[in-house]
N, C-alpha and C positions, 0 to 999 in steps of 0.2 A: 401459374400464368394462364394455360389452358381453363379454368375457370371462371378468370377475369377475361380471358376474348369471349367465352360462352354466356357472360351474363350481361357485357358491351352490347354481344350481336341479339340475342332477345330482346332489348331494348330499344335497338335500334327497329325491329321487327316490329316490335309492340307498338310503337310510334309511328314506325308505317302504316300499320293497321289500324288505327285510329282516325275516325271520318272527320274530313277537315272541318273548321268552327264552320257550323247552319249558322247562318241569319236570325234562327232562332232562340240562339244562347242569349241574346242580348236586343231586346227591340223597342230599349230606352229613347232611340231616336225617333222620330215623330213628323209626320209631313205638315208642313204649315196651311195646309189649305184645305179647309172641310168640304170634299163633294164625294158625291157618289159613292166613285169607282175608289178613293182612299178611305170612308168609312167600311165600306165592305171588304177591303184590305186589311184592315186593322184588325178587323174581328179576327179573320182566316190568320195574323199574325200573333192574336193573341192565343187562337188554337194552337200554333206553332211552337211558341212560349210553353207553353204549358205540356203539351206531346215530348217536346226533346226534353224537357226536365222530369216529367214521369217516364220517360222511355230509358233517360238516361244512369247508365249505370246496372241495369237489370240483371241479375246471376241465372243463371236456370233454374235454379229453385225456385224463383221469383217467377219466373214463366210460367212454371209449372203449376204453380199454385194454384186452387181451384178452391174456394171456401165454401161449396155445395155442391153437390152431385150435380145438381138441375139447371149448375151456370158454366158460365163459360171461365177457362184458365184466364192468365193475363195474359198468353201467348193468343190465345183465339181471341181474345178480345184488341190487342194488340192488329192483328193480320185483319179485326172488323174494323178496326181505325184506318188500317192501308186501303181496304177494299172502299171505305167513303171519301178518304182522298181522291181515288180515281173516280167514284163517282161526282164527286165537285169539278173536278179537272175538265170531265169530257162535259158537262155544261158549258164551262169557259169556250173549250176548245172548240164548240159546234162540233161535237159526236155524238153516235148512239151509247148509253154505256153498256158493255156487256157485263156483266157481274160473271158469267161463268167464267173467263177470260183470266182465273189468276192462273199462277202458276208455283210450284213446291218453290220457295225460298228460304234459307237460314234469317233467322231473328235480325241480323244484322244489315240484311238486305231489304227485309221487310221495312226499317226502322228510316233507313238510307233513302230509300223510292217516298216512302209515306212524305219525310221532310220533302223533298225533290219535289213534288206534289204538290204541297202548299206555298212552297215556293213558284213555283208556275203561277200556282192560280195570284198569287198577290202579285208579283209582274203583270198579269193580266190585269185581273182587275184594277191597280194603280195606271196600265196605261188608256184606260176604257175610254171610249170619244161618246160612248151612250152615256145617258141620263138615265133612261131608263131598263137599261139592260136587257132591251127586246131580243141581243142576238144569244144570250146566257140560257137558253132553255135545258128544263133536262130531257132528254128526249131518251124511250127505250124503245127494244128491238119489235115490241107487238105495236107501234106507233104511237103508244099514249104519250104523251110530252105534260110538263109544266113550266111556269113561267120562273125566272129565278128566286123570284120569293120561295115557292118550296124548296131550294137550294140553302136559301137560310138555314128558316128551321127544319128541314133534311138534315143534307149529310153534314152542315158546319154544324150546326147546335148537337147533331145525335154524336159527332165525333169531339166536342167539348165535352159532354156527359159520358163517354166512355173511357174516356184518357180520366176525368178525376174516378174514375172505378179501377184504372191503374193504378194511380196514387194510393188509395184503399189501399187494392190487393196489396202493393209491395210494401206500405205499413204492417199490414196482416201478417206478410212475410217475413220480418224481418230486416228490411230495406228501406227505411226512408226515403222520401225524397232529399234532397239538398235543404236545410231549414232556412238559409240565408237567401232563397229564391221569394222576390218579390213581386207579386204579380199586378199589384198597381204601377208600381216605375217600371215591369218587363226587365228587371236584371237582378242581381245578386249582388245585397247588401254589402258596403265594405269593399265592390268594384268601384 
C-alpha cells in the first residue's frame, strides 16, 4: 500500500510540475484578417511552434550535447534562444535591451520565460494600431537603435535558425523530435 500512495503522490507531483499547454503546442488556428501586426504574429508563432516542440521533452543528455568543441551545447544554444526572446520583447515593449541582464536559471525556467516571451510579443504585435511599427525599435544601451525590420531578420529569423540547430542536436543525441509534428498546419498529425 505504501507504494501505491508513493507512486499516486509522484504523479500527482510530476503533473504539477509540468508547464501548462503554451499557445504554442497547437497554432492551427489562424486570424482571418491579413495585416501587419497579425503577419508579423504569425512568424513569432510559428517560431513558437517550432521552440516548444524542439525544446519539448529535452533529457540532459540532450542539453548537454555539444557535436564540436568550437560550438555551442543545446543548452547554450537553448539559453541564446531566451536571450533573443527578450531581445524581440524589449522592441515591442519600447526598451533598451540589456543582454547582460540574464540571470543563472534551470533549463526549465529558461524554456518557461523563452515561450512567456513570445507570447508577449504576439499579443503585441496582434494588438499593434501601427502599420508601420514606428514605435517597435530596437534600441541599445550605447544609443544605437533600428527600425523593426532588423527585428525580423534579427532576433525572430536568428531564433528560427537556432531552435532547428536544436532539432539537429537532439536527433544527434538520441532524441527526436515528435515525428507527427506538422509544421505547415502548426499541430500534430492525428490531433
Amino acid at each position: 500500500m505504501r507504494y501505491l500512495i508513493t507512486i499516486v503522490c509522484l504523479m500527482v507531483l510530476f503533473n504539477l510540475g509540468q508547464s501548462q499547454d503554451s499557445p504554442f503546442k497547437n497554432i492551427s488556428k489562424t486570424e482571418s484578417e491579413f495585416n501587419s501586426g497579425n503577419i508579423a504574429a504569425r512568424m513569432v508563432e510559428g517560431l513558437g511552434f517550432r521552440y516548444y516542440w524542439a525544446s519539448e521533452g529535452l533529457r540532459a543528455e540532450d542539453l548537454e550535447f555539444d557535436p564540436v568543441e568550437e560550438g555551442r551545447s543545446s543548452r547554450q544554444t537553448i539559453d541564446h534562444i531566451y536571450s533573443l526572446s527578450r531581445f524581440l520583447l524589449s522592441a515591442l515593449e519600447n526598451e533598451v535591451f540589456d543582454a547582460g541582464n540574464a540571470r543563472e536559471m534551470s533549463f526549465e525556467e529558461v524554456r518557461t520565460e523563452t515561450l512567456e516571451n513570445f507570447e508577449k510579443a504576439v499579443k503585441i504585435l496582434k494588438g499593434s494600431e501601427s502599420s508601420d511599427f514606428a514605435d517597435y525599435n530596437i534600441k541599445f544601451a550605447n544609443g544605437v537603435g533600428f527600425p523593426f525590420w532588423n527585428a525580423i531578420n534579427g532576433p525572430i529569423s536568428d531564433a528560427i535558425y537556432h531552435t532547428g540547430q536544436v532539432v539537429l542536436m537532439r536527433r544527434m543525441s538520441g532524441n527526436p523530435i515528435n515525428p507527427n509534428i506538422s509544421v505547415l498546419s502548426g499541430s500534430i498529425r492525428g490531433n
